[in-house]
DSSP file (Angstrom, degrees, kcal/mol; ACC not computed):
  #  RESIDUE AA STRUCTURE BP1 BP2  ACC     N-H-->O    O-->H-N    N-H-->O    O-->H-N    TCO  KAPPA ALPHA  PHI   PSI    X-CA   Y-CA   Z-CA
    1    1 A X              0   0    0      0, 0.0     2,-0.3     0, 0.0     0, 0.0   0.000 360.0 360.0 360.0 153.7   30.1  103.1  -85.5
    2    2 A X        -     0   0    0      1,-0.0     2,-0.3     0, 0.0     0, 0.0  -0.890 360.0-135.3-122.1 147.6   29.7   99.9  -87.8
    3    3 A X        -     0   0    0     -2,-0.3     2,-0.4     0, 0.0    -1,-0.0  -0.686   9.8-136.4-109.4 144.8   29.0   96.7  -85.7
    4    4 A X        -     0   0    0     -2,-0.3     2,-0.5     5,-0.0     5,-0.0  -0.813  12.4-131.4-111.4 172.6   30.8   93.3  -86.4
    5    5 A X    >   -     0   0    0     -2,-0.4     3,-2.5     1,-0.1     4,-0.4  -0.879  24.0-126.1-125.7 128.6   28.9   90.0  -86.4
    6    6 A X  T 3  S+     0   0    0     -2,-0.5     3,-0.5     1,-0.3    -1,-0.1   0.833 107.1  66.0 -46.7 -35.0   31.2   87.4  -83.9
    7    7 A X  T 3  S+     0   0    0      1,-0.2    -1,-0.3    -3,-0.0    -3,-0.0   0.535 102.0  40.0 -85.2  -4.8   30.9   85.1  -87.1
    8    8 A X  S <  S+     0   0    0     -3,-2.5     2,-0.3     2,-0.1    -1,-0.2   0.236  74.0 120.3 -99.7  18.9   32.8   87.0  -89.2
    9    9 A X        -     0   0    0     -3,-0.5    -5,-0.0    -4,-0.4    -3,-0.0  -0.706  65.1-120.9-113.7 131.6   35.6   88.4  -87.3
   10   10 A X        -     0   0    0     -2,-0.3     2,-0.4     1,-0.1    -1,-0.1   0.202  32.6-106.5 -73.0-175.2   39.0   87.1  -89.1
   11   11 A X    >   -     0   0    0      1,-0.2     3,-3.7    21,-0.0     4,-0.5  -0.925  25.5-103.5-108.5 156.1   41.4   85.1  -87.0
   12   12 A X  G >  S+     0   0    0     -2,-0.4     3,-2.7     1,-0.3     2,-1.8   0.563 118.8  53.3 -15.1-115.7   44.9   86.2  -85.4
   13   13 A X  G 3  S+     0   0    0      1,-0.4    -1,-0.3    19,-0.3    20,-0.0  -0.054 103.5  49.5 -11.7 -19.2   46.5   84.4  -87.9
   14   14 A X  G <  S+     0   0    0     -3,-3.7     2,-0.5    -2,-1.8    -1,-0.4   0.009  86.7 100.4-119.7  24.1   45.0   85.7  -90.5
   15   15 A X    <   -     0   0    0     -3,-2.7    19,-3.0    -4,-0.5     2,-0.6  -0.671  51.7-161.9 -84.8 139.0   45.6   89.8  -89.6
   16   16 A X  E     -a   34   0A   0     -2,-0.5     2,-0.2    17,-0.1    19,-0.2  -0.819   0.3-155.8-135.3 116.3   48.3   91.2  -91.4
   17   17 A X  E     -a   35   0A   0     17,-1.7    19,-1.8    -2,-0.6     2,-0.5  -0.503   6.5-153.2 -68.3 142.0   49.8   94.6  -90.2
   18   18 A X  E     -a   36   0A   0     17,-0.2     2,-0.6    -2,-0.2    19,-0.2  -0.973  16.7-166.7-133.6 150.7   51.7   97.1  -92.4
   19   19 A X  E     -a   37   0A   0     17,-1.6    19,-3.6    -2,-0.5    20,-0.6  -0.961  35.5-143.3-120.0  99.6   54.3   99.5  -91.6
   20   20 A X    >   -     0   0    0     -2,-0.6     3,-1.4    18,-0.2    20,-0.2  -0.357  20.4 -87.8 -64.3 152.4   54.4  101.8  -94.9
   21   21 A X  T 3  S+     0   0    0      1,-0.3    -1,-0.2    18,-0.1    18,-0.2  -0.253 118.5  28.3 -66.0 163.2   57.0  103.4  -96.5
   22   22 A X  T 3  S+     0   0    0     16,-0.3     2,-0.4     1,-0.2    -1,-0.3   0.561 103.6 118.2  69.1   7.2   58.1  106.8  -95.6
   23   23 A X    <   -     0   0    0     -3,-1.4    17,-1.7     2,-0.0     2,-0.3  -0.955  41.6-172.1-105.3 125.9   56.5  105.5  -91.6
   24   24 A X  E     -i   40   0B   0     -2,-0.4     2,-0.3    15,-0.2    17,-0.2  -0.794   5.3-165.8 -98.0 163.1   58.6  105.2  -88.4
   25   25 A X  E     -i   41   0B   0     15,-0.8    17,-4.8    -2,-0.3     2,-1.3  -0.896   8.2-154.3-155.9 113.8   57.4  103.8  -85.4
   26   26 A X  E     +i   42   0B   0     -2,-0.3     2,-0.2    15,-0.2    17,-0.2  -0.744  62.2  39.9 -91.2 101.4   59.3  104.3  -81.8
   27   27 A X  S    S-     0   0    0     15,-1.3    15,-0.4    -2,-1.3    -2,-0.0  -0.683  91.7 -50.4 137.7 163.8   58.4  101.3  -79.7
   28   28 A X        -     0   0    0     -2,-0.2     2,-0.4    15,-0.1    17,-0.2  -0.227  48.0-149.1 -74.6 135.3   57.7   97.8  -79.2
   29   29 A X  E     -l   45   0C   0     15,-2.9    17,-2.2    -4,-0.0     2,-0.4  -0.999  12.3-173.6-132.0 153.2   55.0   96.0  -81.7
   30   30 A X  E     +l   46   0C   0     -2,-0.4     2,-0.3    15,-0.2    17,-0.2  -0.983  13.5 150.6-152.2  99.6   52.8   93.3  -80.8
   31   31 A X  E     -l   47   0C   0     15,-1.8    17,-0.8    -2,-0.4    18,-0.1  -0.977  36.3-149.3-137.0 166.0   50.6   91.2  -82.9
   32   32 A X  S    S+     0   0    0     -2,-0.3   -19,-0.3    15,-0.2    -1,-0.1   0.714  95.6  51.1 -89.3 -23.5   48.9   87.3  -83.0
   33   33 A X  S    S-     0   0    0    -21,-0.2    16,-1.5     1,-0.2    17,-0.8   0.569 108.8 -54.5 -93.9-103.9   48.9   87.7  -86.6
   34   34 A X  E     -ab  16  50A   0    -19,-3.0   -17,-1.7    15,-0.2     2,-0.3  -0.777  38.3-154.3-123.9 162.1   51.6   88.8  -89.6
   35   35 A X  E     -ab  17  51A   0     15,-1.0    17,-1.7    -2,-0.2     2,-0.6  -0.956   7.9-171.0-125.6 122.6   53.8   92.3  -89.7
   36   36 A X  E     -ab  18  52A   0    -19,-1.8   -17,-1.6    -2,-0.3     2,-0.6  -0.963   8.3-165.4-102.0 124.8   55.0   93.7  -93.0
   37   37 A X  E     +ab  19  53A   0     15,-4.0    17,-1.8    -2,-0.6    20,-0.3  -0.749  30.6 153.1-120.2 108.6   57.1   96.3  -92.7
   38   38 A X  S    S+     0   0    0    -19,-3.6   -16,-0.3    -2,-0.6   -18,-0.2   0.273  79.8  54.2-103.9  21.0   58.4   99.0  -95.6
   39   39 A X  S    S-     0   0    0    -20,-0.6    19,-1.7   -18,-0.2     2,-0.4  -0.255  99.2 -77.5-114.8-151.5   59.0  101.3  -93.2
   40   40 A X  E     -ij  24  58B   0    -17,-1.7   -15,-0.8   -20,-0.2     2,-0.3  -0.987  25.6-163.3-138.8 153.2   61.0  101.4  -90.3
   41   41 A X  E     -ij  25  59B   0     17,-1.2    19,-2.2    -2,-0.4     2,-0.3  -0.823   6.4-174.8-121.7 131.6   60.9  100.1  -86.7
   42   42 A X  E     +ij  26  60B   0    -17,-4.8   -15,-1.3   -15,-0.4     2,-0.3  -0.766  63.4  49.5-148.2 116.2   62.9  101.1  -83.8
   43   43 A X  S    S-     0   0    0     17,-4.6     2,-0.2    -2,-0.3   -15,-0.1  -0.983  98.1 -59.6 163.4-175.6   62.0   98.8  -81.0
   44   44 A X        -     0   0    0     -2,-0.3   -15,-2.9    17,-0.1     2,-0.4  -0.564  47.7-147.9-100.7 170.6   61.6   95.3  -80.4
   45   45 A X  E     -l   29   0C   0     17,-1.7     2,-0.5    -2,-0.2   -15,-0.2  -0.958  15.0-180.0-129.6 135.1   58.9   93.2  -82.7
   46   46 A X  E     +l   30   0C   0    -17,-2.2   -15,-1.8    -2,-0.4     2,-0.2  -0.914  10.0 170.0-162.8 111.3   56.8   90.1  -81.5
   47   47 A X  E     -l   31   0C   0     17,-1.5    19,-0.4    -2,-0.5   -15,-0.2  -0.981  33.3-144.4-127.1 154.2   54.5   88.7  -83.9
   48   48 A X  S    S+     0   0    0    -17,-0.8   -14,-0.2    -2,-0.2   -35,-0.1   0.365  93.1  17.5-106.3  12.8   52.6   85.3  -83.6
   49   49 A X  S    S-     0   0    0    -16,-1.5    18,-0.9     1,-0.1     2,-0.4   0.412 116.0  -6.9-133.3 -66.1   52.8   84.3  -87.5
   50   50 A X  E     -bc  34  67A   0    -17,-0.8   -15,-1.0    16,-0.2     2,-0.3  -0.970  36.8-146.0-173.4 133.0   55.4   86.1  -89.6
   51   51 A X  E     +bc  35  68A   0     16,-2.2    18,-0.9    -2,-0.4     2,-0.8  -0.832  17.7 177.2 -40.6  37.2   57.8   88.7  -90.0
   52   52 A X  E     -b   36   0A   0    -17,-1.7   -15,-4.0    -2,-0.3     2,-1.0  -0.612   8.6-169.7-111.5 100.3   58.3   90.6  -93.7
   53   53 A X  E     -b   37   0A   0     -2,-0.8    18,-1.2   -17,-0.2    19,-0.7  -0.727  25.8-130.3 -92.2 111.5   60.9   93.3  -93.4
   54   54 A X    >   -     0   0    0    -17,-1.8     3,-0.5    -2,-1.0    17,-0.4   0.081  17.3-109.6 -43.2 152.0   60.5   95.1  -96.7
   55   55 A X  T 3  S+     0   0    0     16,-0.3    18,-0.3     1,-0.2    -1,-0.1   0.912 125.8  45.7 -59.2 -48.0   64.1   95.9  -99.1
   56   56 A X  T 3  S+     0   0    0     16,-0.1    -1,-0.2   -19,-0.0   -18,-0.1   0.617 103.4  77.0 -49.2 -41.2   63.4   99.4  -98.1
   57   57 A X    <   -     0   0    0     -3,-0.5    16,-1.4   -20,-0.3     2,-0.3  -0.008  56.3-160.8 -86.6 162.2   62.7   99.0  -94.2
   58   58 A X  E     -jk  40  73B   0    -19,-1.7   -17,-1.2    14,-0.2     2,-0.4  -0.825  10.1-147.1-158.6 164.1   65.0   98.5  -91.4
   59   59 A X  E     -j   41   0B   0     14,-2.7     2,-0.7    -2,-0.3    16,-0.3  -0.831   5.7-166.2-114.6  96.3   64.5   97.3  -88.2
   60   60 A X  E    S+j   42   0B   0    -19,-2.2   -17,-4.6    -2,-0.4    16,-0.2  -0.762  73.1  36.8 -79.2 107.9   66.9   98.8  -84.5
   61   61 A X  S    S-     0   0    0     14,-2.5     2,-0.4    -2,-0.7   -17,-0.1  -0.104  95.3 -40.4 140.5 162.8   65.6   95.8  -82.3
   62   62 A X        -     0   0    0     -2,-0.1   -17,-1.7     1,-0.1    16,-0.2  -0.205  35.0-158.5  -3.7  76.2   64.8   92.7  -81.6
   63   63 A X  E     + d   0  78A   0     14,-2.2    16,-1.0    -2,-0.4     2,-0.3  -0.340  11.8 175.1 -79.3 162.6   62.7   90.3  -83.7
   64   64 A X  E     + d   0  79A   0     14,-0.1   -17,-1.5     3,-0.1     2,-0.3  -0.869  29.9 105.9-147.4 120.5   60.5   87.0  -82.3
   65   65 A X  E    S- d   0  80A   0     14,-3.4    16,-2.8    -2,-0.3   -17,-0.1  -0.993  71.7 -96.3-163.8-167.8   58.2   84.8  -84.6
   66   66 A X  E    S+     0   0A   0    -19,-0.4    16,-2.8    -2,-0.3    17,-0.9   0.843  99.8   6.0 -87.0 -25.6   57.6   82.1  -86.3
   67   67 A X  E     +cd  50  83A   0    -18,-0.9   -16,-2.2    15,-0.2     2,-0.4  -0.963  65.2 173.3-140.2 142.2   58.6   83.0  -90.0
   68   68 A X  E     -cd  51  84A   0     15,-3.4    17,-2.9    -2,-0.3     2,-0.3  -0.940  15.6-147.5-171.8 148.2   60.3   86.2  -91.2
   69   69 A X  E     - d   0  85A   0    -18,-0.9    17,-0.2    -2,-0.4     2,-0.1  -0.836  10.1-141.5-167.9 123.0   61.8   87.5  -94.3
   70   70 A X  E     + d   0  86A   0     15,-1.5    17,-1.4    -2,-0.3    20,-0.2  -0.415  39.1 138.0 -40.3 104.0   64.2   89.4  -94.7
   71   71 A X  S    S+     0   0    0    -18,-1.2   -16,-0.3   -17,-0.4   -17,-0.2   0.503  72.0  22.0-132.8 -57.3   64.5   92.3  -97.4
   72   72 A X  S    S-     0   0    0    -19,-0.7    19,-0.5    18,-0.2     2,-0.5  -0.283  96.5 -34.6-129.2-151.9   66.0   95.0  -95.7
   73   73 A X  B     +k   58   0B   0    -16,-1.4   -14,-2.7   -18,-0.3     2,-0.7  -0.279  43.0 171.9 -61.5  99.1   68.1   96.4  -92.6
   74   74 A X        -     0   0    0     -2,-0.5    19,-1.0    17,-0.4     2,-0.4  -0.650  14.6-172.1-111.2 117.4   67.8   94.8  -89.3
   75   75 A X  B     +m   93   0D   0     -2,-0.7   -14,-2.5   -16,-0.3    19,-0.2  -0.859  63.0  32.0 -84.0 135.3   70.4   95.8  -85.9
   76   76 A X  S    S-     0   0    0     17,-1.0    17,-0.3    -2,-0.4   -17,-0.1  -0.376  94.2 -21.8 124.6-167.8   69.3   92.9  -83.2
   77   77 A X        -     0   0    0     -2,-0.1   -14,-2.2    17,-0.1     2,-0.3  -0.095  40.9-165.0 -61.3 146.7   68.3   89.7  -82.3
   78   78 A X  E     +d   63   0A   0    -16,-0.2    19,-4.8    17,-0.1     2,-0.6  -0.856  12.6 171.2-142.3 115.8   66.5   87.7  -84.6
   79   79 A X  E     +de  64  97A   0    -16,-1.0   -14,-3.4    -2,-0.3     2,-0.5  -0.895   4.7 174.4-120.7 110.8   64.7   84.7  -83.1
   80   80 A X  E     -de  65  98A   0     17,-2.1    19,-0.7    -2,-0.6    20,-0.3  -0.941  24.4-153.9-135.8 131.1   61.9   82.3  -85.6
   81   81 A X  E    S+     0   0A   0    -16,-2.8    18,-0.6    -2,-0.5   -15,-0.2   0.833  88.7  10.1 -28.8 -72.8   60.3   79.3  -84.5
   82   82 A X  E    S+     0   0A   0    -16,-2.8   -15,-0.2     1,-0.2     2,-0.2   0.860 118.0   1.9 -34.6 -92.0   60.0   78.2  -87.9
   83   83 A X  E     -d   67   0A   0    -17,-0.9   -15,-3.4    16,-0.1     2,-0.5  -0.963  39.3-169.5-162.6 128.6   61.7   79.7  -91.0
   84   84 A X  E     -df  68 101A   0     16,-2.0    18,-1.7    -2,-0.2     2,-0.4  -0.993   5.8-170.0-132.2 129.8   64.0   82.6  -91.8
   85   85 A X  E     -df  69 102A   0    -17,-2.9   -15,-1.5    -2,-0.5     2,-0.5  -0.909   6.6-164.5-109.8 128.2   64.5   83.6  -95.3
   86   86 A X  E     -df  70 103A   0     16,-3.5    18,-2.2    -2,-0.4    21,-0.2  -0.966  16.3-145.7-124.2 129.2   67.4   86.1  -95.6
   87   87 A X    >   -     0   0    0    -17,-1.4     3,-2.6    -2,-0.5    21,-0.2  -0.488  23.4-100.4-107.7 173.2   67.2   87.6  -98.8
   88   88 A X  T 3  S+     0   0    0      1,-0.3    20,-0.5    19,-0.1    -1,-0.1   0.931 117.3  49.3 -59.1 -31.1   70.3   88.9 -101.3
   89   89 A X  T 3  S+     0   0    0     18,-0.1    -1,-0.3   -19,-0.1   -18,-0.1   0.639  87.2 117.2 -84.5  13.0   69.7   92.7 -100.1
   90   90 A X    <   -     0   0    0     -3,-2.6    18,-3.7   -20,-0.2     2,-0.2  -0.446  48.2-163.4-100.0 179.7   69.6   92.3  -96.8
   91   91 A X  B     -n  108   0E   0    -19,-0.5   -17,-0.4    16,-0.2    18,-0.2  -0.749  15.2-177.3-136.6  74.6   71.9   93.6  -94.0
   92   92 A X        +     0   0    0     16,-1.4    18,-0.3    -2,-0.2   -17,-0.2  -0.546  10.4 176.2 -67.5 151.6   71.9   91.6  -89.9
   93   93 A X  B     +m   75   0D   0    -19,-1.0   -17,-1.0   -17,-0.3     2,-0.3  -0.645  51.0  68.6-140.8  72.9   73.7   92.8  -87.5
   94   94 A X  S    S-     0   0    0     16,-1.8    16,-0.2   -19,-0.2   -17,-0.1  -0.906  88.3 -71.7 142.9 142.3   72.7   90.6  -84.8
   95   95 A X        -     0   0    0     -2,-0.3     2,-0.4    16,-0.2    18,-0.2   0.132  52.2-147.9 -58.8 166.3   72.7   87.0  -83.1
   96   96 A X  E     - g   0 113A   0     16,-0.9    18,-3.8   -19,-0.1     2,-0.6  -0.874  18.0-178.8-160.4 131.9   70.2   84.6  -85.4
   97   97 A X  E     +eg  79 114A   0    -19,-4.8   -17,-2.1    -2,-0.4     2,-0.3  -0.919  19.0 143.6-120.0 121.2   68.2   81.9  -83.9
   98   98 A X  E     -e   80   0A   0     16,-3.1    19,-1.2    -2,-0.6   -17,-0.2  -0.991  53.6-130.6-166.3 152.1   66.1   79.8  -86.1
   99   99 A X  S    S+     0   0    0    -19,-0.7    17,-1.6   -18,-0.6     2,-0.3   0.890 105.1   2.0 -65.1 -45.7   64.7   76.1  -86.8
  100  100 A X  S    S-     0   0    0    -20,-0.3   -16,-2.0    15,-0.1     2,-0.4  -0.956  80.9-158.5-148.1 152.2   65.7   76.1  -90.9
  101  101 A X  E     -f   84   0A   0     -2,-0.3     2,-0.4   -18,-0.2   -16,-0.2  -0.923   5.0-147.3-162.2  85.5   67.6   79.5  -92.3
  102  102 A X  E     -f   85   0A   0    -18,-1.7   -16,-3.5    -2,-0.4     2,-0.5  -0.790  12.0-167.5 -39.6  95.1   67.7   80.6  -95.9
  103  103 A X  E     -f   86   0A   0     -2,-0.4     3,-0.2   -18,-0.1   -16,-0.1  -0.556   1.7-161.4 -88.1  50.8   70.7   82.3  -97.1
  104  104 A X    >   -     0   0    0    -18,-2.2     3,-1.5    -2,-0.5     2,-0.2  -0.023  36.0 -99.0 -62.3 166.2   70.9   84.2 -100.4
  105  105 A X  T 3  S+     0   0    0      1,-0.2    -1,-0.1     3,-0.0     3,-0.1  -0.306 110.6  24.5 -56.7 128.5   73.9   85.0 -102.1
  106  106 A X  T 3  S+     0   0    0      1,-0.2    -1,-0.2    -2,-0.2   -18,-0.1  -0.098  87.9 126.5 125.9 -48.5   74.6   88.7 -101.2
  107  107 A X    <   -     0   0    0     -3,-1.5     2,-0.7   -21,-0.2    -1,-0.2  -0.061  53.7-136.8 -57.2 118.8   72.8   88.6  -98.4
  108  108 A X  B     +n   91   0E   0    -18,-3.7   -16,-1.4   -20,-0.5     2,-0.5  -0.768  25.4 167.5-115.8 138.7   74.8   89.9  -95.1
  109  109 A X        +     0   0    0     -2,-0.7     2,-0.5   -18,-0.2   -16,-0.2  -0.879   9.0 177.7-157.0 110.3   75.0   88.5  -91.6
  110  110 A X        +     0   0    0     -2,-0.5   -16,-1.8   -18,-0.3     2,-0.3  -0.885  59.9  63.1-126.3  97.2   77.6   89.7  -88.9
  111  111 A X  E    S- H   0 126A   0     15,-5.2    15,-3.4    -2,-0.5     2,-0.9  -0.995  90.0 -47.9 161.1-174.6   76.5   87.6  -86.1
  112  112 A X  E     - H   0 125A   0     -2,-0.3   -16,-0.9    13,-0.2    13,-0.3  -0.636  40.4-152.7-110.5  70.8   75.8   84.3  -84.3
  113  113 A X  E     -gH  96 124A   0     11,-2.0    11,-1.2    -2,-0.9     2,-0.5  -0.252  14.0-173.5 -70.9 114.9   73.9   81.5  -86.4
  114  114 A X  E     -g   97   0A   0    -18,-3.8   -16,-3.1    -2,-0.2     3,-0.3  -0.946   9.9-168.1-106.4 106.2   71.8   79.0  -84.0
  115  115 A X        +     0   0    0     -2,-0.5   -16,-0.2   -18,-0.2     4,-0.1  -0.401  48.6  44.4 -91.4 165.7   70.3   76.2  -85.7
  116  116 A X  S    S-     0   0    0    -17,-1.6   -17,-0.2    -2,-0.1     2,-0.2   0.591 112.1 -10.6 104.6 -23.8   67.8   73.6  -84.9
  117  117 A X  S    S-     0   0    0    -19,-1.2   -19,-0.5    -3,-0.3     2,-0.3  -0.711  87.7 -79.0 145.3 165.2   65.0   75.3  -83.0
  118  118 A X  S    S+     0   0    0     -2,-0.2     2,-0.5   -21,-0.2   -37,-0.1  -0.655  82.9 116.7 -74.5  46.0   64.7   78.6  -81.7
  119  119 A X  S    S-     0   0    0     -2,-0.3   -21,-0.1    -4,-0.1    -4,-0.1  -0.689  73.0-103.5-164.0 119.7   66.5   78.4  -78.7
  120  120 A X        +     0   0    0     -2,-0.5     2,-0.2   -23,-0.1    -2,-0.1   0.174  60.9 135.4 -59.9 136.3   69.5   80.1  -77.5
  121  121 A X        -     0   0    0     -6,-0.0    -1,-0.0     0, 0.0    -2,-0.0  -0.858  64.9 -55.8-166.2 168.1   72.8   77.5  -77.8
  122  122 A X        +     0   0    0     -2,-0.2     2,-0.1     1,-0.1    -9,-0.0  -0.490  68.1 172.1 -75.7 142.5   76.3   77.6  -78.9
  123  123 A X        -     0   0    0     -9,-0.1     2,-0.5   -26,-0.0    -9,-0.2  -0.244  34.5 -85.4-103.9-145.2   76.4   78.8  -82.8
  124  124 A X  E     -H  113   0A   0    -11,-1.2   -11,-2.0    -2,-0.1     2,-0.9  -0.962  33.6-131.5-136.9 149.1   78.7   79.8  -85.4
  125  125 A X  E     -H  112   0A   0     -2,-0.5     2,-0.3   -13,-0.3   -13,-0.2  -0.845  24.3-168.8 -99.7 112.6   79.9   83.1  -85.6
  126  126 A X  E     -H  111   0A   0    -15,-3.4   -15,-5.2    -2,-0.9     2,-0.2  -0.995   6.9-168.7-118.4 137.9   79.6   84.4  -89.1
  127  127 A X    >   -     0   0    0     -2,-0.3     3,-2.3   -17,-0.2   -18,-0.1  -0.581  40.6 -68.6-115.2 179.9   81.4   88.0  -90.4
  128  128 A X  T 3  S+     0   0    0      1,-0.3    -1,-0.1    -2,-0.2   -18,-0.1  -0.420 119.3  13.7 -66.2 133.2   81.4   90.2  -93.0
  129  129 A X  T 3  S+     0   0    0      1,-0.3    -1,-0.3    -3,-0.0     2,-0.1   0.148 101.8 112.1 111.7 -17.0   83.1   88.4  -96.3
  130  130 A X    <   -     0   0    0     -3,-2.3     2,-0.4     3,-0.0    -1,-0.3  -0.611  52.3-154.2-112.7 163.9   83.0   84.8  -94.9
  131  131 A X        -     0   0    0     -2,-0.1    -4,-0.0    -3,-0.1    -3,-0.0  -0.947  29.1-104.9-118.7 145.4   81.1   81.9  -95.9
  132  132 A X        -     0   0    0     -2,-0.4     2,-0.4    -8,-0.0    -6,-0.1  -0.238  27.5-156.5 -51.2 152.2   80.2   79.0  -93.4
  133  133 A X              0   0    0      1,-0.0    -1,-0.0    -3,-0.0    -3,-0.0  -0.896 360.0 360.0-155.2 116.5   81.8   76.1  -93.5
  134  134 A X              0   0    0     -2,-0.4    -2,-0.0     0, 0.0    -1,-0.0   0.263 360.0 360.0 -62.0 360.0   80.4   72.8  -92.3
């Protein structure tokens, strides 16, 4: 068994979890630091830094953080503190709550965009084919 020394031992913030391709995982995950996923999740997700759903990945449930980007499938809520970057290949299905929200072109969102902060408030309902409009 290999001993750690108290002075070296990373912080939350800087652990980063991976979910590999070709891995599923049934059930809720829970970290203080970062999550990458290129696999798939089905459950809800609560990380205390950032979010990276791989082009590959999808996610059935519920995301919460501070930052997350967006590559591949997610069904459910998606709530960050921060920043959500939604990239051209991805596919929401699901409410989206976030402080500042990156959209590329391509990218698709069927669901309820809440700007402004993380906290649930009347949005705008975007569907498949349509573009917001201010």
């Amino acid at each position: 068994m290999a001993s750690q020394r108290s002075g070296n031992k990373p912080s939350p913030e800087a652990l980063i979890s991976i979910i590999g391709p070709g891995m599923t995982v049934v059930g809720d995950c829970e970290t203080e630091g970062s999550l990458r996923i290129e696999g798939n999740i089905a459950g809800s997700i609560r990380a205390g830094k950032a979010v990276v759903v791989g082009e590959n990945a999808w996610v059935k449930g519920d995301i919460s953080t501070q930052d997350a980007v967006l590559s591949g499938k997610v069904t459910g809520t998606i709530v960050a503190e921060s920043r959500l970057e939604v990239k051209a290949s991805s596919q929401i299905e699901g409410d989206v709550h976030a402080r500042r929200l990156q959209l590329e072109e391509g990218a698709v969102l069927n669901g309820t965009v809440n700007m402004g902060g993380a906290s649930k408030g009347t949005g705008t309902e975007i569907s498949r084919g349509e573009t917001p409009r201010s």
